[in-house]
N, CA and C atoms as an extended XYZ file, in Angstrom:
216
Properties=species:S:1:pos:R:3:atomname:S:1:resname:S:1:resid:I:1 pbc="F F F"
N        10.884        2.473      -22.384 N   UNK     1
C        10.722        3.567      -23.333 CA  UNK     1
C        11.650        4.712      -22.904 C   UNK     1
N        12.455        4.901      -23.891 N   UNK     2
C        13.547        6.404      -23.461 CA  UNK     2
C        12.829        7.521      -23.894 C   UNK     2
N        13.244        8.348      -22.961 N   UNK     3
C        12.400        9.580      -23.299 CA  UNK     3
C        13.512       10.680      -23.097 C   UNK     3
N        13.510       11.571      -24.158 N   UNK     4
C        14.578       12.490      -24.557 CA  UNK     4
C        13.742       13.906      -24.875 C   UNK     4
N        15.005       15.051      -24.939 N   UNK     5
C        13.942       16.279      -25.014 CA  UNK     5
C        15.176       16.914      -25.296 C   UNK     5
N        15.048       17.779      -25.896 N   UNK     6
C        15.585       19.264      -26.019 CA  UNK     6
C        16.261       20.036      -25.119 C   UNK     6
N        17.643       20.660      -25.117 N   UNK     7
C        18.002       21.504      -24.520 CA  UNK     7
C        17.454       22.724      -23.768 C   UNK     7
N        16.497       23.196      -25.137 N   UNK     8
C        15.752       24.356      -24.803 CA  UNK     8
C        14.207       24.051      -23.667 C   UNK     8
N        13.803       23.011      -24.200 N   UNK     9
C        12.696       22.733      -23.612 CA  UNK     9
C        13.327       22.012      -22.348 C   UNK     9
N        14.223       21.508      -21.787 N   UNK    10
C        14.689       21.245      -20.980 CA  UNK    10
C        14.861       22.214      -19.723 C   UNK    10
N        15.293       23.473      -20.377 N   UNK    11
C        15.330       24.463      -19.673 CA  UNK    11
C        14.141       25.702      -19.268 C   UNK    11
N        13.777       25.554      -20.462 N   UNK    12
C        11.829       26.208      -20.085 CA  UNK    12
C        11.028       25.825      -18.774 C   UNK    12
N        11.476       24.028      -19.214 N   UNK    13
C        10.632       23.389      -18.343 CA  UNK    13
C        11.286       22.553      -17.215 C   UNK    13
N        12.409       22.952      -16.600 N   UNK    14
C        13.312       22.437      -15.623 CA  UNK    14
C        12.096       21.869      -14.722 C   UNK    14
N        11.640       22.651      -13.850 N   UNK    15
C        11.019       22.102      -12.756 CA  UNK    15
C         9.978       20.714      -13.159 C   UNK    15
N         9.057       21.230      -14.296 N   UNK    16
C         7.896       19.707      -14.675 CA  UNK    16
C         8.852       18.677      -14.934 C   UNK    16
N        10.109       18.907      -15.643 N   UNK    17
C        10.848       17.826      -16.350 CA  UNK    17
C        11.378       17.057      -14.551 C   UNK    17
N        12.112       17.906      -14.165 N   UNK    18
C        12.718       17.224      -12.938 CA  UNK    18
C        11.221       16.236      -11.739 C   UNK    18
N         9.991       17.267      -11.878 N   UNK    19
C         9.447       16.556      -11.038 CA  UNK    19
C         8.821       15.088      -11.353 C   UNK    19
N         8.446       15.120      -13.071 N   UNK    20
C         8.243       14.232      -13.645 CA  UNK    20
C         9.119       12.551      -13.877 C   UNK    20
N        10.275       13.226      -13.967 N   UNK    21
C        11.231       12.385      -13.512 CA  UNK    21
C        11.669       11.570      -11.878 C   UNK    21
N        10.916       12.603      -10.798 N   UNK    22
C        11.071       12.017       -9.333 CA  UNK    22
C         9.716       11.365       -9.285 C   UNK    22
N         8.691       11.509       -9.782 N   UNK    23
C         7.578       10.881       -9.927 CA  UNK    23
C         7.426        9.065      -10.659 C   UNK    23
N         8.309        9.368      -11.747 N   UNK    24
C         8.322        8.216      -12.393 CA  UNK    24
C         9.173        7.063      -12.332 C   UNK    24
N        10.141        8.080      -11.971 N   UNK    25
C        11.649        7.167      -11.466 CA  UNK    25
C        12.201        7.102      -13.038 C   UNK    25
N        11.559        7.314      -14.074 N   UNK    26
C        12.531        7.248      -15.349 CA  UNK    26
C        13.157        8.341      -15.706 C   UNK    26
N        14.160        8.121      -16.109 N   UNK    27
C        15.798        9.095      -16.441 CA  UNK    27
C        15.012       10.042      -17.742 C   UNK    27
N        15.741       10.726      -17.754 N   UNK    28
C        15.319       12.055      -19.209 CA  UNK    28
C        16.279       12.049      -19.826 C   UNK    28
N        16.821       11.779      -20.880 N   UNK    29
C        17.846       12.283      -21.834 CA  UNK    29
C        17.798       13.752      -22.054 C   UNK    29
N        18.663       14.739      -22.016 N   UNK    30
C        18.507       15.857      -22.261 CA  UNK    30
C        19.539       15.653      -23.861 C   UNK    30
N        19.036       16.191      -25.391 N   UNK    31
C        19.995       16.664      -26.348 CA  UNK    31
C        19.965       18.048      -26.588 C   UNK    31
N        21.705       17.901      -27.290 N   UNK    32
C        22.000       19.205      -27.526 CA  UNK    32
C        22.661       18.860      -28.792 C   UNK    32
N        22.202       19.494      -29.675 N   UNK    33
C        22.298       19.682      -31.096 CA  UNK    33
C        22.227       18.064      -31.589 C   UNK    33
N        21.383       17.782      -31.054 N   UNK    34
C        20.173       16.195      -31.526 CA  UNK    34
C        21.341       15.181      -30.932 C   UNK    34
N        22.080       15.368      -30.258 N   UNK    35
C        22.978       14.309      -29.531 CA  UNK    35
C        23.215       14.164      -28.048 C   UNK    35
N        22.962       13.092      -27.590 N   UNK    36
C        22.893       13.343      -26.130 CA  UNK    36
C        23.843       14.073      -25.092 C   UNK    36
N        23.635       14.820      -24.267 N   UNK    37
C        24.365       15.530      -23.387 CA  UNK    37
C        24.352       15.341      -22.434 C   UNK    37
N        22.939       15.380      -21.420 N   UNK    38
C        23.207       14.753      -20.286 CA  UNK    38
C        21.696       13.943      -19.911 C   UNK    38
N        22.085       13.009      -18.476 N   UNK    39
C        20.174       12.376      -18.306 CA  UNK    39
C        20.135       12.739      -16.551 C   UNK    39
N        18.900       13.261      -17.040 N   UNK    40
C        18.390       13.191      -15.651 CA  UNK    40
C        17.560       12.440      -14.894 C   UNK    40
N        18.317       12.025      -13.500 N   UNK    41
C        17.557       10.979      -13.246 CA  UNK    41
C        17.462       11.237      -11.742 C   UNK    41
N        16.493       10.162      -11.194 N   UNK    42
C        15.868       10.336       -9.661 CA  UNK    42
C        17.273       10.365       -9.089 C   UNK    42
N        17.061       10.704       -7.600 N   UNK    43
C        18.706       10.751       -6.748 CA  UNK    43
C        18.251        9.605       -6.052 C   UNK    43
N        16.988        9.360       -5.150 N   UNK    44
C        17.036        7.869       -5.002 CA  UNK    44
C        16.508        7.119       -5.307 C   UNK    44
N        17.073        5.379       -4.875 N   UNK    45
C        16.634        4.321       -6.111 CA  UNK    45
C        15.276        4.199       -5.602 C   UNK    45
N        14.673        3.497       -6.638 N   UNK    46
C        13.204        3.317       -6.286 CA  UNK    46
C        13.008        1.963       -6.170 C   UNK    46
N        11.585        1.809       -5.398 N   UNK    47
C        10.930        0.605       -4.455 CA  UNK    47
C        10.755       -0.239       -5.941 C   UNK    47
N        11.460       -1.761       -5.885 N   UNK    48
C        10.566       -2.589       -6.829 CA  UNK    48
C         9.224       -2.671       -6.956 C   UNK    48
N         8.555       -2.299       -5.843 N   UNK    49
C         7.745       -2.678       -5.998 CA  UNK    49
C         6.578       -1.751       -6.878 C   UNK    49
N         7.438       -0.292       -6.807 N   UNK    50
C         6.621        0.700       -8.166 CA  UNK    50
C         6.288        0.058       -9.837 C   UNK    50
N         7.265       -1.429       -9.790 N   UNK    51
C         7.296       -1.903      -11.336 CA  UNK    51
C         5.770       -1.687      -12.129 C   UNK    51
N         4.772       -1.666      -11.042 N   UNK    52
C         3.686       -2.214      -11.578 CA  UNK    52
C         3.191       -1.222      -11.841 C   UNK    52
N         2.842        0.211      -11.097 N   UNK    53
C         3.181        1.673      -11.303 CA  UNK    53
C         3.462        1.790      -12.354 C   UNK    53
N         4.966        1.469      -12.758 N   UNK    54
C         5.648        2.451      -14.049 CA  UNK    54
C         4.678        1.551      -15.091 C   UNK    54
N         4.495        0.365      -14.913 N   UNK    55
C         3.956       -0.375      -16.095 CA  UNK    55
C         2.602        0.232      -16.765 C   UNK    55
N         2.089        0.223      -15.278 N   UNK    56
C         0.557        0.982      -15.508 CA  UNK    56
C         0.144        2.172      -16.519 C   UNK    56
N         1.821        3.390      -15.969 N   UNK    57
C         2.058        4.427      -16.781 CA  UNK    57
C         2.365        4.621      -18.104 C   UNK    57
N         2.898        3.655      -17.845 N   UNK    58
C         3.498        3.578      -19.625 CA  UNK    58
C         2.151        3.216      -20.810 C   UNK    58
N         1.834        1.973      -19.885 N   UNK    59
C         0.398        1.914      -20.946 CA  UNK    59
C        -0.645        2.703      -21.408 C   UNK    59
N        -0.848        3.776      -19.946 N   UNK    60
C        -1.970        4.968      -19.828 CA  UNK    60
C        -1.212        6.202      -21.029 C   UNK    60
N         0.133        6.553      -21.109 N   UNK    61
C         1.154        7.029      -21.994 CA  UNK    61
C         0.890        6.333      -23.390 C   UNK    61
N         0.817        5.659      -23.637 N   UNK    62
C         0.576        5.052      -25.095 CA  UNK    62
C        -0.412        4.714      -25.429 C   UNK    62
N        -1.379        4.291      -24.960 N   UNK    63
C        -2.612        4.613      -25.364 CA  UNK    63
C        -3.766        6.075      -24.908 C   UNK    63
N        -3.503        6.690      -24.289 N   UNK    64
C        -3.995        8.398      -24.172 CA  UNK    64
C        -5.105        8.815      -24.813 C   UNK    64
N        -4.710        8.375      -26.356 N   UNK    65
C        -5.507        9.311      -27.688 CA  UNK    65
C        -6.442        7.949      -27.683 C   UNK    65
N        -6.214        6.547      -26.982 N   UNK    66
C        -7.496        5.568      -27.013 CA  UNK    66
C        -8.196        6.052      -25.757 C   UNK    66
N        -7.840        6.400      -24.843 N   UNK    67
C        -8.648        6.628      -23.798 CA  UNK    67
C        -9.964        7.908      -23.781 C   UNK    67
N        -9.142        8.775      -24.598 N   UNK    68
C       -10.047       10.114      -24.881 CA  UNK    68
C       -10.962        9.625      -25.809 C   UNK    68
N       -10.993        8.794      -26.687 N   UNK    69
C       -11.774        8.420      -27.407 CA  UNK    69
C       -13.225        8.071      -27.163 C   UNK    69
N       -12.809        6.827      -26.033 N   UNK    70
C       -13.405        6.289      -25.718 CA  UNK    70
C       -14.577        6.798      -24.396 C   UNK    70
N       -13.611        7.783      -23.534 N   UNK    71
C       -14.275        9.200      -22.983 CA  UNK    71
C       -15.612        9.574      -23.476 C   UNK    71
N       -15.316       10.117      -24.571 N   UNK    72
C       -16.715       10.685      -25.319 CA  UNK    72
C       -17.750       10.383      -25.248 C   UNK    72
């Protein structure tokens, strides 16, 4: 899943965006005037063995609004 953002919000939110990105190990597209400019990404590579990690995340990321639901 690519995940892209805004110039502006890029810059509001430098620090969450960057830490979010050393956390996840996935790159950020930054656009500028809805076309890509630059991506930010971890400086080092990450352990294969996080695959299962990012997988985990992604699912907890897309389903969210099922989890709160189900919360209640």
């Amino acid at each position: 899943m690519a995940i892209t953002i805004g110039l502006a919000e890029a810059k509001d939110n430098f620090s969450r965006v960057t830490a979010e990105v050393n956390r996840t190990g996935r790159p950020v597209t930054v656009l500028k005037n809805n076309k890509p400019w630059v991506t930010i990404s971890p400086a080092a590579a990450r352990d294969s063995s996080m695959e299962a990690v990012d997988v985990a995340i992604d699912f907890m990321d897309e389903y969210a609004d099922v989890f709160r639901e189900l919360a209640k």
